[in-house]
N, C-alpha and C positions, 0 to 999 in steps of 0.2 A: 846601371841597368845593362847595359851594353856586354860589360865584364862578366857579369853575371849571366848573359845567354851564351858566351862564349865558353866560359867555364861548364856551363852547362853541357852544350854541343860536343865539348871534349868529351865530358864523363863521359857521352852516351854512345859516343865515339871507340871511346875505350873499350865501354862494355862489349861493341860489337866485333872490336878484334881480338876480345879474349877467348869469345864463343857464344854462340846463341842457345839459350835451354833448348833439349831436347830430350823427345824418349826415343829409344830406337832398339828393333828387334831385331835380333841375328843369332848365328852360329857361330859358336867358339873356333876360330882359325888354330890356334896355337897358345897356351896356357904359359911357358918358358920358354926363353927369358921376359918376353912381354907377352901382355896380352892383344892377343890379336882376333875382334871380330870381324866377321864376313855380312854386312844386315840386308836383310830381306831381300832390296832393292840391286846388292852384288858388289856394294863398294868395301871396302877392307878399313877397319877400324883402328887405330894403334890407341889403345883404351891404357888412361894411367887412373887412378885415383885416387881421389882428396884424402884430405886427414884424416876426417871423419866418415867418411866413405862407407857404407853397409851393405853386407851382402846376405840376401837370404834366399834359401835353397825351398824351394816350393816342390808337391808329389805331379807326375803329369798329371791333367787334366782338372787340376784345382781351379776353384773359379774367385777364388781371393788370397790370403793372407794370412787366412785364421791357423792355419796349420803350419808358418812358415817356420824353416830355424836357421838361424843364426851360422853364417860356416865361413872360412875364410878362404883367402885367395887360393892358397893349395889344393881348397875343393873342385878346383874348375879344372874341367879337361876338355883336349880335342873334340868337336862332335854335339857339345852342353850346347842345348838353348840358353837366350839369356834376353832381359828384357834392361837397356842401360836406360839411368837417368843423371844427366846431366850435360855439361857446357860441350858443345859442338864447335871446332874450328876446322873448315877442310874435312884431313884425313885423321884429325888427331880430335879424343874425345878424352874429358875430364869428368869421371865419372862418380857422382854423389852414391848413386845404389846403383845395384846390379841384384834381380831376381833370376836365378838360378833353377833352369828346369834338367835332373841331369837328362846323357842321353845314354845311360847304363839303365837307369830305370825307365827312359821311354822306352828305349830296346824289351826289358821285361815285362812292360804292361804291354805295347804289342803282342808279344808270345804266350802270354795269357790270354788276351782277347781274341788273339787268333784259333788259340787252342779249344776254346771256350764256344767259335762260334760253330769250325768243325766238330766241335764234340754233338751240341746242342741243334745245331745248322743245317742247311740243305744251301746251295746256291744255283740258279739255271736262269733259262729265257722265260717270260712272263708268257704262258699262250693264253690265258682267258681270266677276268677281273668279273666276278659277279658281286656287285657293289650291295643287290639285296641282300644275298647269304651272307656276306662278309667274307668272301672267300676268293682266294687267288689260284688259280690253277700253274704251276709250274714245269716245265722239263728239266729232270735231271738230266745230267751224263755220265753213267758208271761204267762198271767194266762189261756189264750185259747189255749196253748200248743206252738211249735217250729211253727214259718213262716219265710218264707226269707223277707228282708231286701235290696235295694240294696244304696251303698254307691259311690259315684260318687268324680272324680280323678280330679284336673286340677294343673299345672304347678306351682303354689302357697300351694298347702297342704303338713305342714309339718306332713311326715309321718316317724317316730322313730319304731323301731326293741326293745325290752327288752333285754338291756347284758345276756349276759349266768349267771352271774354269780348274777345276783343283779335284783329286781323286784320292784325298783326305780322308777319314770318315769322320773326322775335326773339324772338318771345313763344309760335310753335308748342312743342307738346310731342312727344316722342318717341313713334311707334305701330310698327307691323308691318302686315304683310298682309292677317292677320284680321280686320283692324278695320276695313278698307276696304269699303263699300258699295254697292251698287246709287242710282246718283240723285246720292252725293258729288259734288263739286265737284273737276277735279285736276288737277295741273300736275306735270309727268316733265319733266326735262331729264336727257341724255346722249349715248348714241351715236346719232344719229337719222339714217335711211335718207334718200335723194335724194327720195323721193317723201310723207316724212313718215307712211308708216303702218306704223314700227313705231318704238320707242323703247328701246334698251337703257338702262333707268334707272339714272344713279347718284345722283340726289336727285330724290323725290316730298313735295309738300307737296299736303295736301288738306282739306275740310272740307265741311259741311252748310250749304246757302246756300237761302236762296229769292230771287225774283225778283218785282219786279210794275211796275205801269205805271198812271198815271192822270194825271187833273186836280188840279190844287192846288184847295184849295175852303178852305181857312186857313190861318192861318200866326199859330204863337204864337213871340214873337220871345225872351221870355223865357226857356221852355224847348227853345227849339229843336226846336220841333214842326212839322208839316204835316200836315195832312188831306186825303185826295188822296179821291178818286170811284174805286172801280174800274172798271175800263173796259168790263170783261165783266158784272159782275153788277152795277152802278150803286152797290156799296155803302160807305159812307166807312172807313177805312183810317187810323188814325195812325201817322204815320213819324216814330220818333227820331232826329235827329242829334248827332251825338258829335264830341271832339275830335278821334278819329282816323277819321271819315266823310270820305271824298274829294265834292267837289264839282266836277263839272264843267258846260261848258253848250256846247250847240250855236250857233256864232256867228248872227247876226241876216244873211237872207238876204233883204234886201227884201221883194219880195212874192212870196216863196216859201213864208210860214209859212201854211198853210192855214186857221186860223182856225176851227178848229170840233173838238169835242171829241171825237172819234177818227180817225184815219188813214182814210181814202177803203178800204172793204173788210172792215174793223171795226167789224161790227155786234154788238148784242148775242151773238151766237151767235161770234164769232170773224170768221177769215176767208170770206169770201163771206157771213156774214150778213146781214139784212135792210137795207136802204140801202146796200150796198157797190157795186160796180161788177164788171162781169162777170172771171173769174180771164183774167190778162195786159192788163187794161184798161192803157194809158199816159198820160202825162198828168202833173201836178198834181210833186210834189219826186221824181217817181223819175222823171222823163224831164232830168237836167240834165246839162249836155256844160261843153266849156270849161276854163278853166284856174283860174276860182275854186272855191269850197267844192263839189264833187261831180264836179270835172273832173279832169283829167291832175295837172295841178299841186300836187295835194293826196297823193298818192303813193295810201297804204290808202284814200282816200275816193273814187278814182275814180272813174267809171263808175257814174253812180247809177243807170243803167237794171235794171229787175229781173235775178235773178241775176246781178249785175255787180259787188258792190261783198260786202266783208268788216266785218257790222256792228262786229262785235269790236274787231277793229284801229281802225274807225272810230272807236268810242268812247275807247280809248286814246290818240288821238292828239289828241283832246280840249282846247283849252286850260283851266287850271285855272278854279275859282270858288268862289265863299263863298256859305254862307245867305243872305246880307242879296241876290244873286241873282237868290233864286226869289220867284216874286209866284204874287198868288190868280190864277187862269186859266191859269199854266204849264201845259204835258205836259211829266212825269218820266218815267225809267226808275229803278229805286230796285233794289238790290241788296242783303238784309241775312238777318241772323241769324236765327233762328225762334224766336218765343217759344210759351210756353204759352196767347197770346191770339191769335186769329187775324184781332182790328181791333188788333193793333199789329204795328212790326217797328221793330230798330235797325236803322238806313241803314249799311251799308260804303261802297258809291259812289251816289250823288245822279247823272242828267245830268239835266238842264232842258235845253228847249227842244226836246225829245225827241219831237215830232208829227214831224217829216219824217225819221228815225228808223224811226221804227215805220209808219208810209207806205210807207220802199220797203222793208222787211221784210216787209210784208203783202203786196206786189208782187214780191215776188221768188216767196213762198210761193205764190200766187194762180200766177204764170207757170210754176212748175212742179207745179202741183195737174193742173186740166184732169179735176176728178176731187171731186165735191161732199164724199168724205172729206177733201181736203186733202192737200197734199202731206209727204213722211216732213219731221222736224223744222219745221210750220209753228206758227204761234201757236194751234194748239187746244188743248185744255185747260183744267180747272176754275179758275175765280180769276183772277187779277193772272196772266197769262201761263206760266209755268212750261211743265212737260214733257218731256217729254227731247227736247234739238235745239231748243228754243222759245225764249223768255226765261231762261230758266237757264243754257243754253250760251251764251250772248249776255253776260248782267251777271254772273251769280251768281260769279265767281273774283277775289277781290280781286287788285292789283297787289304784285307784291314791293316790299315796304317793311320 
């Protein structure tokens, strides 16, 4: 009996130093010579697998199997989700199946769903929820400045909330009516009128955003930090970035970048504050014509003269960029989630290079003020920009992803 529990204790012994079952979700690091995932949680995979080993390649956003096919190890590249199953040792994983999501085709159902919800879509600040009518009142932001919007409710529209934690639209959760806000962040796609201001919604995705704007003034490279100045109250700000933070940057326009630490009009007090220039002054990144970056050629960035251009769409059309990016002296626009500290925030979307930006944003507002309150949706208001029609209808709505 004795022998027998011993022999036992080995086997089970054994089994544990071969590896423990596991499922684990990741990104493909590298396809050749090995395969290498990166899972969820950030640790690095060196994946071999069994003899019988199966791999099946599934469409994004399938919710089983029934559509899977059969594809072999050459299928997987840089970038591929994958979903492993099997024996876990350490760093090293023996892997029975591997489910196969690519990321060529999550790339292209992206660019269709995006396409699809600007075709179909509106997106702005939520300013009034009438729960009887079924109806959401919204602010756009176009190139004629902030108008409302209204978006229409019935019994079939799926309407999704953004997790706290993830700005996915995979990862929203299921809400209603009720639970929509005055201030929310929200985007309607369906039957939308010739003139855009009304939306029969058949999917609403929406969520609680803030907005702000400054100076870099640090950059901690290990946690993926920046300390930005606020621009209105001079106060420092630390901005989280994350893996799923978009980063983008306004390309480099010779000597177009003003050089000084807020947009010509943005004084401490907002627009037309102290050192600004008088409302519809020209001049400086809002008078540029042509066929490069603020001319014809650029499509949404045209026309950078105030009231001319659609900061929105500008910003989305954005070529991409990384951290390593932003340096100490940048102008950001930062876009993120609200914490319970009000000198931190996690970043959804980063732009750098964001002085000429917020220049003819101030000049657009300035050209339609004419009026020392400022014009409806200008950059007034407490803090990092915000407001309804300000910075918030501008960054605050991450991209479908």
């Amino acid at each position: 009996m004795q022998l027998t529990y011993r022999l036992l204790l080995l086997f089970v012994l054994s089994l544990a130093a071969f590896g423990q079952q596991a499922r684990v979700l990741g990104t493909v690091q590298s396809a050749v010579p090995t395969l290498q995932v990166k899972t969820d949680q950030g640790q690095v995979l060196e994946v071999a697998l069994t003899e019988k080993a199966t791999i099946r390649k599934v469409a994004p956003g399938a919710k089983d199997l029934s559509g899977a096919q059969t594809v072999s190890i050459d299928d997987l590249a840089s970038g591929d989700r994958v979903l492993l199953r099997g024996a876990l040792n350490g760093a090293a994983f023996s892997a029975e199946s591997i489910i196969l999501m690519s990321s060529r085709e999550i790339a292209q159902k992206n660019q269709a769903e995006t396409a699809e919800w600007t075709k179909r879509g509106i997106s702005g600040l939520v300013d009034k929820v009438d729960a009887a009518a079924n109806e959401i009142t919204v602010i756009v932001r176009g190139p004629e400045g902030p108008k409302p919007a209204k978006v229409t409710v019935t019994e079939k529209t799926d309407i999704k909330r953004y997790a706290k934690d993830s700005v996915k639209y995979s990862s929203a959760q299921a809400s209603k009516l009720a639970e929509v806000k005055k201030g929310d962040q929200l985007r309607a796609m369906g039957v939308k009128s010739e003139d855009g201001a009304t939306v029969a919604a058949e999917r609403i995705i929406y969520g609680t955003f803030k907005s702000a704007a400054g100076v870099i003034t640090a950059i901690n490279a290990e946690t993926k930090e920046v300390t930005v100045k606020d621009w209105q109250n001079e106060k420092p700000v630390v901005i989280q970035l994350s893996a799923e933070t978009t980063v983008k940057k306004m390309p480099a326009m010779g000597g177009m970048g003003m050089g000084m630490g807020r947009p010509p009009g943005m004084g401490p007090g907002g627009p037309g504050g102290p050192g600004g220039p008088p409302p519809g002054a020209a001049g400086g990144a809002g008078s540029g014509r042509g066929g490069g970056p603020g001319g014809p050629g650029m499509g949404g960035m045209g026309g950078m003269r105030p009231g001319g251009f659609d900061p929105s769409q500008m910003i989305e059309r954005l070529p991409a960029a990384s951290f390593a990016d932003l340096a100490v002296g940048d102008t950001i626009m930062i876009a993120s989630t609200p914490t319970d500290k009000p000198d931190r925030l996690v970043a959804i979307t980063v732009v750098g290079g964001a002085e000429r930006i917020l220049t003819m944003l101030t000049m657009q507002a300035q050209a339609g003020a004419g009026a020392a309150a400022g014009p409806p949706g200008g950059m007034r208001g407490g803090g990092m920009g915000g407001g309804m029609g300000g910075l918030d209808a501008i960054m605050g709505m991450p991209g479908i992803q």
